[in-house]
C-alpha positions in Angstrom: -31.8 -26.6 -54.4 -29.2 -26.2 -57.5 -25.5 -26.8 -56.3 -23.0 -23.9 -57.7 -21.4 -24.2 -61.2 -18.2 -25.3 -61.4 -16.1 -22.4 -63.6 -12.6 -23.5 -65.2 -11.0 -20.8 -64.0 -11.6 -22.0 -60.3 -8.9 -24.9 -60.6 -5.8 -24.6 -58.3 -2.5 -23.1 -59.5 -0.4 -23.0 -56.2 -0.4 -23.3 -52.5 1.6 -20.8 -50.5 1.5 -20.6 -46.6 3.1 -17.6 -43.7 2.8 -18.3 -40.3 -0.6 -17.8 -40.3 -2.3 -18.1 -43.6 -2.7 -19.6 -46.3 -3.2 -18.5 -50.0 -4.3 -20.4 -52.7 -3.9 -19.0 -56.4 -6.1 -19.7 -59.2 -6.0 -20.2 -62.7 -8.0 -17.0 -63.6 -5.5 -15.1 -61.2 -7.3 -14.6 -58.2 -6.0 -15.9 -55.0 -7.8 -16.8 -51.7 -6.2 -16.2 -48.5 -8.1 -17.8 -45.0 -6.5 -18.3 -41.9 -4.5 -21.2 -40.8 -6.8 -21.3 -37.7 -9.6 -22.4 -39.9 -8.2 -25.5 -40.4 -6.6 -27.3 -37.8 -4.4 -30.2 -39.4 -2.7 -27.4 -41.3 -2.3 -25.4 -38.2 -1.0 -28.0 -36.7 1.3 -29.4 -39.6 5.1 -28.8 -40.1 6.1 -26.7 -43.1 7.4 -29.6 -45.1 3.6 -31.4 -44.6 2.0 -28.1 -45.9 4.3 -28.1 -48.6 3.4 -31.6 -49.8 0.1 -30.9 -51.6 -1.6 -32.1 -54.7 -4.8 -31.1 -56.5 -7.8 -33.6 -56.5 -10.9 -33.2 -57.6 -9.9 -32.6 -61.1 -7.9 -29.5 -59.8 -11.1 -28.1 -58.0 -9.1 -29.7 -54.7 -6.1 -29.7 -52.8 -5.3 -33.0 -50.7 -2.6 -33.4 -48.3 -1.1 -36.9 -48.1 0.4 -36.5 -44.8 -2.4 -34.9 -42.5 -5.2 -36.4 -44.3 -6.8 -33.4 -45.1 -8.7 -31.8 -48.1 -10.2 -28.4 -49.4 -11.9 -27.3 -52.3 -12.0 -24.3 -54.0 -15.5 -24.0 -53.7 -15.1 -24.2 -49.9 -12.4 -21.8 -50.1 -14.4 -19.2 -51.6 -17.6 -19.7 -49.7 -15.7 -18.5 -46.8 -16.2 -21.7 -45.0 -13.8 -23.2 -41.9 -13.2 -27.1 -41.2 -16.3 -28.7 -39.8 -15.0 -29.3 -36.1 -14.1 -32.9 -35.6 -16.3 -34.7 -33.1 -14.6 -35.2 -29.7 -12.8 -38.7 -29.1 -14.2 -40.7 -26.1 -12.3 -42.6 -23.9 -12.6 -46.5 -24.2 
């Protein structure tokens, strides 16, 4: 199985979020929008930790310092939600 090519154009320009999305613009000019629900930490993150982004990745990523959370573009446009995070057990 072949992995996707990476194009240029799918580096990250900006990161914009409303109440309940969140839109990421791309160097070619397209812009993915995806539900905040998708992604929990972000749901769950003040505006001034959603506004504290920075690519990784080699701009193919966005990280967020203060949630510990990452996405990819390639993620982005596959359509595809956070992995659930596996249930915490009582010690």
């Amino acid at each position: 199985m072949q992995g996707s090519e990476v194009k240029p154009g799918e580096r990250v320009k900006d990161v914009r979020f409303t109440e309940d999305t969140m839109a990421v613009d791309l160097i070619d000019g397209r812009t993915i929008i995806v539900p905040l629900a998708w992604y929990p930490r972000l749901l769950d993150a003040t505006p001034e930790q959603r506004r504290n982004w920075r690519t990784s990745g080699a701009g193919y990523g966005i990280h967020w310092p203060d949630i510990d959370e990452d996405l990819s573009t390639e993620g982005l446009l596959h359509g595809a939600p956070a992995a659930p995070e596996p249930a915490r057990t009582r010690a």
